[in-house]
C-alpha positions in Angstrom: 53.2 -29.1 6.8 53.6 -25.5 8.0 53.5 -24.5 4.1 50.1 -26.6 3.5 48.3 -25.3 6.4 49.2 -21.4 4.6 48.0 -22.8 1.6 44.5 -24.3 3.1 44.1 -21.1 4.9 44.6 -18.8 1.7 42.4 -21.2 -0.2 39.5 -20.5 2.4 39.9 -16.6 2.5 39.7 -16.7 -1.4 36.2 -18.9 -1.2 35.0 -16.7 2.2 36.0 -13.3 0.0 33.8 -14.7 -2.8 30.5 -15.8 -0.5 31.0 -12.2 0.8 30.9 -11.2 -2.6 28.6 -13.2 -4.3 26.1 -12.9 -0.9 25.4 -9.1 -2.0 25.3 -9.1 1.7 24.0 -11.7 2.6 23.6 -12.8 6.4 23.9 -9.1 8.0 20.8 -9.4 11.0 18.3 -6.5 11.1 18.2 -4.6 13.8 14.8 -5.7 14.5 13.5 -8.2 13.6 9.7 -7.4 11.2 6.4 -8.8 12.3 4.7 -12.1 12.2 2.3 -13.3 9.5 -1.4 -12.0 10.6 -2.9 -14.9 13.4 -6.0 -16.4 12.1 -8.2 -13.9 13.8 -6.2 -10.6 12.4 -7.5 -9.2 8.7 -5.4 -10.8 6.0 -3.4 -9.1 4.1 -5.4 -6.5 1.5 -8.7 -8.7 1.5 -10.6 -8.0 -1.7 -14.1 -6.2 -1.1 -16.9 -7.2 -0.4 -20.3 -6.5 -1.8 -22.1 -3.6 -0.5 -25.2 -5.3 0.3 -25.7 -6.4 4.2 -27.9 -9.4 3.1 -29.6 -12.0 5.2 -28.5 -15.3 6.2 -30.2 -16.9 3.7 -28.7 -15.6 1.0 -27.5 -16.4 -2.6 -24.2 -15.6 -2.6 -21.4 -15.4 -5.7 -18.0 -16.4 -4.9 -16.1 -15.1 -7.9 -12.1 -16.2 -9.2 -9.9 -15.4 -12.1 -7.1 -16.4 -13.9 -5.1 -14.8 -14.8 -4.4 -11.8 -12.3 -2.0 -9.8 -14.5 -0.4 -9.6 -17.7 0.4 -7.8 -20.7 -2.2 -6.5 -22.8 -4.1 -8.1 -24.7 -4.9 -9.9 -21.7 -7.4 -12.8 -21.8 -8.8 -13.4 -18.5 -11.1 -16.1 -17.5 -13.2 -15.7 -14.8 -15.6 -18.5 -12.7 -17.4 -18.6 -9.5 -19.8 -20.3 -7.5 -23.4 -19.8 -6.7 -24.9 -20.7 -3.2 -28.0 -20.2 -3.8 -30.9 -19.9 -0.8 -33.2 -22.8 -1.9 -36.1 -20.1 -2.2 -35.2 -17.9 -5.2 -34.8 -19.4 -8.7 -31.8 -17.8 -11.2 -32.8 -15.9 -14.1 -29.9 -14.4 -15.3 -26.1 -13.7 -14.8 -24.2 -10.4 -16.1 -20.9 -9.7 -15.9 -19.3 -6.4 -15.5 -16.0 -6.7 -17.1 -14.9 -3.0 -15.9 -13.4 -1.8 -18.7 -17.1 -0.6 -20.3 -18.4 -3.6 -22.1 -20.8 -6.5 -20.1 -21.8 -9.9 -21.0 -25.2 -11.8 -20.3 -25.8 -15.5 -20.2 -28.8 -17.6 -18.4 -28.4 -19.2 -15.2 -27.3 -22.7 -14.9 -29.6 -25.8 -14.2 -29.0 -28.6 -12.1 -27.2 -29.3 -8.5 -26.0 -26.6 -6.6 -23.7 -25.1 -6.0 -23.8 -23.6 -9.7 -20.9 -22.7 -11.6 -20.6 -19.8 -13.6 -17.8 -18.5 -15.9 -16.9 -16.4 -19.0 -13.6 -15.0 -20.9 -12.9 -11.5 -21.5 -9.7 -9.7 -23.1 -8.7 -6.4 -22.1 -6.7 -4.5 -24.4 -5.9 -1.8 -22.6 -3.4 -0.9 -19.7 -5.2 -0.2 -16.1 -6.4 -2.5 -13.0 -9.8 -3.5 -13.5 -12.2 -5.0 -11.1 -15.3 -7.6 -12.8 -18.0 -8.8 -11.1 -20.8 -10.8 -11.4 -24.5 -10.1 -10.7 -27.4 -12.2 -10.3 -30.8 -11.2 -11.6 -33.6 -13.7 -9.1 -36.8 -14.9 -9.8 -38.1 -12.5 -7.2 -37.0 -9.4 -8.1 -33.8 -9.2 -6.4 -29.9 -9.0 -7.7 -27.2 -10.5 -5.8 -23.4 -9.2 -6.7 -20.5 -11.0 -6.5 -17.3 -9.3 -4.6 -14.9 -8.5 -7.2 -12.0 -9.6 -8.9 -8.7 -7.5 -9.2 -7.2 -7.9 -12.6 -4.1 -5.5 -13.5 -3.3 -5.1 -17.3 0.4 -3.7 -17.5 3.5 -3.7 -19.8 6.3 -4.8 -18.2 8.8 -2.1 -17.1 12.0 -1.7 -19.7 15.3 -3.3 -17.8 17.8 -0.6 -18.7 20.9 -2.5 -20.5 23.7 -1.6 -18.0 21.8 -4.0 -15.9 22.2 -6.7 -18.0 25.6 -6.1 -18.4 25.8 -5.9 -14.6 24.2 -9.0 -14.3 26.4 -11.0 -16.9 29.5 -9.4 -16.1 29.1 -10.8 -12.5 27.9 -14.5 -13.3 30.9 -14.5 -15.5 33.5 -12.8 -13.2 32.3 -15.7 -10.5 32.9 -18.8 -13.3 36.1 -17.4 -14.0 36.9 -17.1 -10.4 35.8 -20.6 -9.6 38.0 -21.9 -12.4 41.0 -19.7 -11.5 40.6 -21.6 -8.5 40.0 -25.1 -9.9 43.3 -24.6 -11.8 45.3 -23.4 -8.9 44.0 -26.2 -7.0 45.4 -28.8 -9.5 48.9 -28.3 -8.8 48.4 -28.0 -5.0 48.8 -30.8 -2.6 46.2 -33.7 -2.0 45.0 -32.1 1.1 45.1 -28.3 0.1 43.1 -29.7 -3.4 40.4 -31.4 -1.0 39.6 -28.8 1.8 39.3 -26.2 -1.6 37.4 -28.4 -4.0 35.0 -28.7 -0.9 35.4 -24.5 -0.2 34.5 -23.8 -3.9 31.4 -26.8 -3.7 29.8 -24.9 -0.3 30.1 -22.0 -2.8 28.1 -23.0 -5.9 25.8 -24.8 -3.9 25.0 -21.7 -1.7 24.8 -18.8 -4.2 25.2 -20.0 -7.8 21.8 -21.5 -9.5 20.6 -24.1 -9.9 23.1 -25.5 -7.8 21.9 -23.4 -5.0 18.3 -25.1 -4.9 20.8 -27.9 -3.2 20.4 -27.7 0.6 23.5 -26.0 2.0 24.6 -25.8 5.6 24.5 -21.7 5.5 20.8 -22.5 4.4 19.9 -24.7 6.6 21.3 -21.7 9.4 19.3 -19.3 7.6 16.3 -21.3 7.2 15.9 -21.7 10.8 17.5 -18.7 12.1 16.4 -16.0 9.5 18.8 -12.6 8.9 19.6 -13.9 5.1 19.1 -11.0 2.2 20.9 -11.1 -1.1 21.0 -8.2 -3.9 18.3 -9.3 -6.9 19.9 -7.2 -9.5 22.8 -10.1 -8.7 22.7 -13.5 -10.2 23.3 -14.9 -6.7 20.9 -16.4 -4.2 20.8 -19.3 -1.8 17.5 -20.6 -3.5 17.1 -23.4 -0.8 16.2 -20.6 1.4 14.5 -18.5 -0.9 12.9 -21.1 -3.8 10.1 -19.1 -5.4 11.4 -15.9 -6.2 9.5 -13.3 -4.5 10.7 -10.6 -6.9 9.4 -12.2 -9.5 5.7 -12.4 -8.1 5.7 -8.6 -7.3 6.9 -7.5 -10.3 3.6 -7.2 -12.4 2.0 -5.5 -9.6 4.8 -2.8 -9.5 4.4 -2.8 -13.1 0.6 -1.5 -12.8 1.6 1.0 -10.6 3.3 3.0 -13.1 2.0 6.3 -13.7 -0.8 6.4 -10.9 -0.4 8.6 -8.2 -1.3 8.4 -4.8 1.4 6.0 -3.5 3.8 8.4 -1.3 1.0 7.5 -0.2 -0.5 10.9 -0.5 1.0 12.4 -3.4 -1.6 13.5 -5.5 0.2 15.3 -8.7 3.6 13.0 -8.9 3.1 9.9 -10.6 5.4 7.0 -10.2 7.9 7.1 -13.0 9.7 3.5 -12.3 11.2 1.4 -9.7 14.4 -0.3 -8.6 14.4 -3.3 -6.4 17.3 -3.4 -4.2 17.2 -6.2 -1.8 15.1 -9.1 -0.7 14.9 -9.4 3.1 14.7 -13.2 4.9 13.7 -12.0 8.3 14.9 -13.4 11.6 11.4 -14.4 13.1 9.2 -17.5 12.1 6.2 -17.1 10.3 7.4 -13.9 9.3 7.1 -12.2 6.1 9.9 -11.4 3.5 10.5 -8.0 2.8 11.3 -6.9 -0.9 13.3 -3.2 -0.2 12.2 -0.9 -3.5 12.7 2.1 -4.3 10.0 4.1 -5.8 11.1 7.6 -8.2 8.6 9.9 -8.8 8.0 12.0 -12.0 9.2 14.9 -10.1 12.5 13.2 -9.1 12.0 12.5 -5.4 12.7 9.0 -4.2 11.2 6.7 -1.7 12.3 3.6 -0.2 10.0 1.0 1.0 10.7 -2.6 2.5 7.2 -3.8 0.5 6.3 -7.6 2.6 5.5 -10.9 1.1 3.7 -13.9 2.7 4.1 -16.9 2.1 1.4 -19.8 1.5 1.2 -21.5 5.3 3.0 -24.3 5.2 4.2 -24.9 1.7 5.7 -28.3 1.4 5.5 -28.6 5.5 9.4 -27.1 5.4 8.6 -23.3 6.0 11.9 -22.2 7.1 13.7 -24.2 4.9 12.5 -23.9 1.7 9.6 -20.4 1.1 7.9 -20.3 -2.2 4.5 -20.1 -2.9 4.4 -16.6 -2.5 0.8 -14.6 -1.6 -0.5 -11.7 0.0 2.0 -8.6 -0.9 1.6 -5.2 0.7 0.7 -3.4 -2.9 -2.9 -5.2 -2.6 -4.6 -1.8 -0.6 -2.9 0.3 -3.8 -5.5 -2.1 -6.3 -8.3 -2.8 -4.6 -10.9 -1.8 -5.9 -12.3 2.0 -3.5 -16.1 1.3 -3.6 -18.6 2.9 -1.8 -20.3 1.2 1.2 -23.4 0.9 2.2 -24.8 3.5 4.3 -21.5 5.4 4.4 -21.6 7.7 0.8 -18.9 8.9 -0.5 -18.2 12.5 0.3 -18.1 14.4 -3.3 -17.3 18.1 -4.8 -21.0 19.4 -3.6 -20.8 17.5 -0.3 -21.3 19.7 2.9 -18.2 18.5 4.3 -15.4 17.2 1.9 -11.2 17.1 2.0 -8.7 19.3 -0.1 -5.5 18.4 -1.0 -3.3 16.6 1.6 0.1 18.8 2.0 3.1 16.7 3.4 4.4 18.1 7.0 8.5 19.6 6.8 9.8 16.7 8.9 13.2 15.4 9.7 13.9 11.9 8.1 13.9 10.0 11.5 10.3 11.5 11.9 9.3 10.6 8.2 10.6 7.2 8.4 8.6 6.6 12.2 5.8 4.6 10.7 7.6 2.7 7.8 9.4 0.2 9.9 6.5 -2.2 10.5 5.6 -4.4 7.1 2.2 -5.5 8.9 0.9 -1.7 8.2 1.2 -2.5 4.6 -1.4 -5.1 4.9 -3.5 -6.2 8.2 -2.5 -4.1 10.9 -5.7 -2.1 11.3 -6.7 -3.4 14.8 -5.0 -4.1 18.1 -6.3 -4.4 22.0 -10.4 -3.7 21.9 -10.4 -4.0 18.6 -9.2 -0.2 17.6 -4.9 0.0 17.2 -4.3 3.6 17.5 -1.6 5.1 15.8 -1.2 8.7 16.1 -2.8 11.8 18.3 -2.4 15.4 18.1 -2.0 17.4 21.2 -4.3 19.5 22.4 -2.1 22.9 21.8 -1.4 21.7 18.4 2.3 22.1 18.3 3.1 18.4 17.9 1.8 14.9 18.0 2.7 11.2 19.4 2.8 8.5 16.9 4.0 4.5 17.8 6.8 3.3 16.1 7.2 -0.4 15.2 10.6 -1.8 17.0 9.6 -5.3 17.0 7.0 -7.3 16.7 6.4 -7.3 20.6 7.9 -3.8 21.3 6.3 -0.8 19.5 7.7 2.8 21.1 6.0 5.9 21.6 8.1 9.2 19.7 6.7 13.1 20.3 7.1 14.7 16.8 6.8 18.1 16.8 5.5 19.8 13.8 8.0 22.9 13.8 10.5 20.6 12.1 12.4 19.6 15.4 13.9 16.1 16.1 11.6 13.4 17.5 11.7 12.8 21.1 11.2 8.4 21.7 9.1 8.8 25.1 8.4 5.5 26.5 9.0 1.8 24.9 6.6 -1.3 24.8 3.5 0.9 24.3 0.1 -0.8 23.7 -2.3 2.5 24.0 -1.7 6.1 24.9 -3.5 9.9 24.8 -3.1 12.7 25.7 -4.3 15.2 29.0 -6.9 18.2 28.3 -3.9 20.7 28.6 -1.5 19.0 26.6 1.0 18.9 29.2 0.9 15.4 30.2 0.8 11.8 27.8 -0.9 9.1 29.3 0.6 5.5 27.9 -0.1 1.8 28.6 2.9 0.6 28.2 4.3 -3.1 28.6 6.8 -3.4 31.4 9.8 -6.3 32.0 8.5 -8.0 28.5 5.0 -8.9 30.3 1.9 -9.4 28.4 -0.1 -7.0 30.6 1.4 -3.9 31.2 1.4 -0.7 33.1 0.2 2.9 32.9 2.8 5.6 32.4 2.5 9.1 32.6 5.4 11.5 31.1 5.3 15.1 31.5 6.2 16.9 28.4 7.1 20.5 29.6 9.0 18.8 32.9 10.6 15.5 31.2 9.7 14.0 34.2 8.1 9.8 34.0 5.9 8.5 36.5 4.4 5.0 37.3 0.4 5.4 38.1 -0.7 2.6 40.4 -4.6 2.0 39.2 -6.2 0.2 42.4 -6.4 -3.8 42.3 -8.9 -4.7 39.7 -9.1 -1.9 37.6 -10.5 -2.7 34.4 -8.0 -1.6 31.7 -9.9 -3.7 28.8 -10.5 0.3 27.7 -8.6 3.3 27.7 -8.7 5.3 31.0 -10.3 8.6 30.8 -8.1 12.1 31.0 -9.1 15.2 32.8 -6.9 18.2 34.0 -7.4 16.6 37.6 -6.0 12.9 36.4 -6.8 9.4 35.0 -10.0 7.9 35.7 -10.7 3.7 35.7 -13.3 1.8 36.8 -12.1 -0.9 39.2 -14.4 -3.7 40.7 -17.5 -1.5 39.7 -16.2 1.7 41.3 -14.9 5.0 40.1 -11.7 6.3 41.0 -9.2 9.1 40.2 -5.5 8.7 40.2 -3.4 12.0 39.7 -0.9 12.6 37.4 2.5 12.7 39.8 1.7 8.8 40.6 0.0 9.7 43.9 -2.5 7.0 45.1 -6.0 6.9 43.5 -8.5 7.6 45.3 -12.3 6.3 45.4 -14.8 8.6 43.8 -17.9 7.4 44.3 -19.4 3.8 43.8 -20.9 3.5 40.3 -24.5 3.4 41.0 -25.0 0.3 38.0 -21.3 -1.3 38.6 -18.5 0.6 36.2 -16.9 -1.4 33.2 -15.4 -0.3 30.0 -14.5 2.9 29.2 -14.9 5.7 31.6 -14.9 9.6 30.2 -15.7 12.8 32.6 -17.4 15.5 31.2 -15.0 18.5 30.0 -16.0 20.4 33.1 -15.8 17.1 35.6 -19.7 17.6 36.8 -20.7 14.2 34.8 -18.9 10.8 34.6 -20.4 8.8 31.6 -19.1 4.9 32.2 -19.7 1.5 30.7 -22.6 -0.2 33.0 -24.9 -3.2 32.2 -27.7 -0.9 31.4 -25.6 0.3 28.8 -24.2 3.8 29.3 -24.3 5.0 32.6 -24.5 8.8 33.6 -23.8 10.4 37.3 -22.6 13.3 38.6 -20.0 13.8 41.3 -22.0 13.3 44.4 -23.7 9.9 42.8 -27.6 11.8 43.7 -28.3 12.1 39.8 -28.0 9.0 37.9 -29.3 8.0 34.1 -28.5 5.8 31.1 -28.2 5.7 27.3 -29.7 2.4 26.0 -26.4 1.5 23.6 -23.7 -0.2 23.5 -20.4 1.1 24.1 -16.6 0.4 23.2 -15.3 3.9 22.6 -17.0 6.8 23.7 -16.1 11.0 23.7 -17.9 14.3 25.2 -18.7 17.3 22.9 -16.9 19.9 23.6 -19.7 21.8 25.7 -20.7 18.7 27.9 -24.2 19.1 26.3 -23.7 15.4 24.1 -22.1 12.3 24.3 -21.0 10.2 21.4 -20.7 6.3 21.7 -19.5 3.9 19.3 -19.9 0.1 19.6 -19.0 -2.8 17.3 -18.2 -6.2 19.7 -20.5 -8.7 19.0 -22.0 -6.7 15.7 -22.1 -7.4 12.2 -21.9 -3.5 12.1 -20.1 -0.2 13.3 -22.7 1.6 15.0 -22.4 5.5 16.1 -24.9 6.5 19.2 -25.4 10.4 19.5 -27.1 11.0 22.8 -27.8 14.4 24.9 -26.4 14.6 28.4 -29.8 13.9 30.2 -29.6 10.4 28.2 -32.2 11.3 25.3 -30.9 9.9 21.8 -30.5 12.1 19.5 -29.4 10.2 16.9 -28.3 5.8 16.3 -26.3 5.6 12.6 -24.4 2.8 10.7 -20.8 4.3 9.9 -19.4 0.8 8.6 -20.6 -2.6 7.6 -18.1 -4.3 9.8 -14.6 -4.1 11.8 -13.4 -1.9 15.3 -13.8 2.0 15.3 -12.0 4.4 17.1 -12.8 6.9 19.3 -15.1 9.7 18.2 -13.7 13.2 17.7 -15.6 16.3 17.9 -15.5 19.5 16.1 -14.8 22.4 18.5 -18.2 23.8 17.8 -19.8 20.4 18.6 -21.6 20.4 15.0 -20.1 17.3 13.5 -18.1 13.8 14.6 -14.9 12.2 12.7 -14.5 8.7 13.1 -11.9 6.0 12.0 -13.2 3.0 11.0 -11.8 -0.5 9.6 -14.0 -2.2 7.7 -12.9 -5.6 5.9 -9.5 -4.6 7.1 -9.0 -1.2 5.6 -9.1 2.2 7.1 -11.6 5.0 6.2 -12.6 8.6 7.7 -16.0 8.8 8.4 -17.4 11.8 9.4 -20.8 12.5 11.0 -23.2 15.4 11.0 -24.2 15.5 14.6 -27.5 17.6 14.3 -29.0 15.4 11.5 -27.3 11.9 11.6 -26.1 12.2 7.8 -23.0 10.0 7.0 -20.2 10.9 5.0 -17.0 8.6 4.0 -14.1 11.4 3.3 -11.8 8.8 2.7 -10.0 8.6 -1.0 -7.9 5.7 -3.1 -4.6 4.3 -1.6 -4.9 6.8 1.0 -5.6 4.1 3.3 -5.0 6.5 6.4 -5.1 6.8 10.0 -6.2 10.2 11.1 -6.2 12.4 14.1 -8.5 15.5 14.3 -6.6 19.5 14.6 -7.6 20.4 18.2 -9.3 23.9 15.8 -11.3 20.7 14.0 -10.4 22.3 10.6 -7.5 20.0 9.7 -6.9 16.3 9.7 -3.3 14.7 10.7 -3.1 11.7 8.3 -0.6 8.6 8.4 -1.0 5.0 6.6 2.0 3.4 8.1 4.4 3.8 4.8 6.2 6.8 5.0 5.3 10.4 5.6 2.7 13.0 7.6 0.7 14.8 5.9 -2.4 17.4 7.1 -5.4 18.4 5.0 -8.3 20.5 5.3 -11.7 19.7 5.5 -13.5 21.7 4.1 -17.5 22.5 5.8 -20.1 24.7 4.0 
């Protein structure tokens, strides 16, 4: 008996060695676990663009498909849509744009609407190309369709010690499993049992197509997450992972290839190939999987990036137990098509203000790798409380900058970076918004506290180390961003003003907003005016409440010029655009401009001269760098493609910090004539 139990307990160590082995790793939890899939109300992921025209309600609108999205060339695509049209303007005409130089024409169709349209096309060369169909009307007008993303590639070459790899370990495992099944025969009854069942859970786990069988470690998996395998192994629990996400990223990777740009920033060092190393189920429902590649550059650096899938909601009603179906994958910003948008020009080689050459900051890997840990920033993450999700600020000295860090997908942490090259500092955890004081000594966060959905507002001094709790008076409004001065944080509470210092002393009243404070509340760089969110619009006092005016706009994020002389408003909620409000301090406008079609904005940052506004904006879900003449209104989009960046302006307003939540600071000049 004693000799049997030996024997069953060597036969399961041999069959647990091999899961460990044929697992790649499997199983091993993430320290954190990633982010959701985007709720219904959050930008999915890499949306395709729109057109440029803002058109009426009653419009005729092209929605436009293809199939297929990618392939080898010669690719022959077919492409289809469907025409709403208003009931008012007959269709003349329909070209087609194929992208690649040559266009089609063909006559509208007749009969019930909605009308479909189609037409082939083969492209023979490699690239990403983006068709589109436009409508010729009766009345003189031309509607365009949004457009199609199709990428032409040739497959990348898999090297042949990869294949050998990859056979020599599917036939190692069948000669382990019949090693075993041969041991097993002369065994007793029992020890032949508990192994033929060990070496079962085995095939049925890793080894296809057994492994499309549902499995007990899958069913765990499935439902608790934390399962990765190796794809350059012949192993995977495919009941877990059915469709093979590898395989629906691949031709996108292929069409990166050569283009540059995707370091994000790197604007000389093509990608040469990539290696992908590990697929990622994560622990957390609805969340997305992670395909870990790494990227090698012409020059010979190396990135590593964990690129996220989702999955089709609800494919086959079994989400956590069986994921195929796979859509929306973080490359989708590197191929979308960078087109200009109405009102907002792109900023070009003659262009009175225009960027150079983004130069990547001399950080330590920990401060590199800050922004990478979140897959949502490949894809959706654009916007956040009020609409605007901050991600990084410069301080006012210009010696370093805060950035959030993704730790979970309800905990992101605030880190000081500083630019000499010194080890980031993690300054406060759970952080939802944050800036910093006029001098630079002091960052102001709103900060979740004891896993709460509201949260609290921390100050941390960054010369002293010291932390302190600031107690905003009962029914402070904290929809906005408080204001900062050198004297403390300013909030509107119950349609009051009131100051609370730095140290966590008690705020104290300032003087009763004259129209009822709400929204965001900024004093004026020398403290004489307070400019506040009122019914009236923007409300305007000084100190002593005698001298009181407004600025007919809407507000949601709003900054001083440097002098005090302007104020700068910009307002989205409740818009179908992004609208930038230039006004002087005795309430005149000066100036009322579109700087996107649609999406949040974030605050407005001035030029230390006053002369021109930089503004990040988020329209259909991707992020741009507007900037903004502010003596003549003119509009200029700075922003270049795959940048895809979040910026912060150089307190010296000649430099921009840029960061797209994939790896890597970079600064670059802007250049004004």
């Amino acid at each position: 008996m004693v000799r049997q139990r030996k024997l069953t307990r060597a036969v399961l160590g041999v069959a647990t060695g091999l899961a460990v082995l044929l697992s790649g790793g499997c199983g091993a939890p993430r320290r954190r676990p990633p982010t959701e899939e985007p709720v219904a109300t959050a930008q999915p992921a890499a949306p395709q663009p729109v057109s440029t025209e803002i058109a009426p309600a009653l419009e005729t609108r092209v929605k436009l498909g293809s199939r297929p999205l990618h392939g080898e060339p010669p690719l022959t695509v077919g492409l289809s849509g469907l025409v709403y049209p208003d009931g008012e303007s007959a269709c003349r005409s329909v070209r087609w744009d194929f992208d690649d130089g040559s266009e089609s024409d063909q006559p509208c169709p007749t009969g019930e609407a909605p009308w479909h349209v189609a037409a082939r096309h083969t492209y023979d060369s490699v690239g990403t190309y983006h068709p589109r169909a436009t409508l010729a009307l009766a009345d003189g007008r031309s509607v365009k369709s949004d457009t199609q993303t199709v990428v032409v590639a040739e497959p990348q070459p898999v090297p042949p010690a990869r294949h050998v790899i990859y056979w020599g370990a599917w036939a190692a495992s069948l000669l382990a499993v019949g090693a075993i099944l041969v041991w097993l025969r002369r065994r007793p009854r029992r020890t032949r049992v508990v192994g033929i069942i060990g070496v079962g859970l085995l095939l049925i786990t890793f080894v296809p197509p057994f492994s499309y069988v549902p499995d007990p470690l899958g069913v765990i998996w499935g439902a608790l997450g934390g399962y990765a395998h190796d794809p350059r192994l012949p192993f995977a629990d495919r009941f877990v992972v059915a469709g093979s996400p590898v395989a629906s990223l691949r031709p996108w990777l292929d069409g990166l290839i050569g283009q540059t740009g995707l370091d994000p920033l790197d604007p000389s060092s093509p990608l040469d190939r990539y290696d992908v190393v590990r697929v990622q189920v994560p622990s957390r429902f609805r969340a997305p999987v992670e395909v870990v590649t790494r990227f090698t550059y012409a020059d010979g650096s190396q990135r590593t990036y964990a690129i996220p899938l989702y999955q089709v909601r609800g494919a086959f009603g079994f989400r956590r137990l069986y994921q195929s179906e796979w859509t929306y994958d973080g490359l989708a910003r590197l191929r979308t098509e960078h087109r200009e948008l109405a009102g907002t020009p792109f900023a070009g080689a003659t262009s009175a203000v225009r960027l150079g050459e983004p130069q990547r900051l001399l950080l330590p890997r920990q401060a590199q790798d800050l922004d990478t840990a979140d897959p949502s920033n490949w894809t959706w993450r654009t916007t956040g409380r009020r609409g605007f999700f901050r991600q990084v600020a410069w301080s006012p000295n210009g010696e370093s900058f805060v950035t959030r860090s993704f730790f979970s997908y309800d905990r992101d942490d605030l880190w000081l970076v500083p630019v000499d090259g010194a080890r980031p500092e993690r300054l406060v955890e759970g952080v939802i918004d944050f800036g910093w004081s006029p001098d630079g000594e002091t960052v102001v966060a709103f900060a979740r506290r004891g896993g709460t959905q509201g949260g609290g507002l921390v100050a941390i001094s960054i010369g002293e180390g010291w932390e302190r709790q600031l107690a905003p008076p009962t029914g402070t409004d904290l929809s906005s961003f408080p204001g900062l001065s050198d004297k403390g944080v300013w909030y509107a509470s119950e349609g009051d003003l009131w100051l609370a210092p730095y140290d966590g002393g008690p705020a104290r009243r300032i003087e009763a907003a004259h129209w009822g404070a709400e929204g965001p509340v900024r004093p004026s760089p020398d403290g004489s005016t307070i400019a506040y969110g009122c019914s009236a619009g923007v409300c305007l006092q000084d100190r002593s409440g005698r001298s009181r005016r407004t600025i007919d706009t809407e507000v949601e994020e709003m900054a001083w010029s440097p002098d005090g002389s302007r104020l700068a408003a910009v307002a989205w909620e409740g818009r179908e655009d992004v609208v930038l409000t230039v006004a002087a301090q005795g309430g005149r406008i000066e100036h009322r401009v579109t700087i996107a079609p649609d999406g949040a904005a974030g605050a407005p940052r001035w030029t230390p001269d006053g002369e021109r506004l930089f503004v990040q904006t988020s329209p259909f879900g991707g992020r741009r760098v507007v900037t903004v003449d502010a003596n003549s209104g003119t509009v200029l989009d700075l922003s270049k493609p795959r940048w895809d960046p979040w910026f912060d302006l150089e307190p010296e307003g000649e430099r921009l910090l840029l960061t797209n939540g994939r790896g890597g600071f970079w600064v670059v000049e802007a250049i004004v004539d």
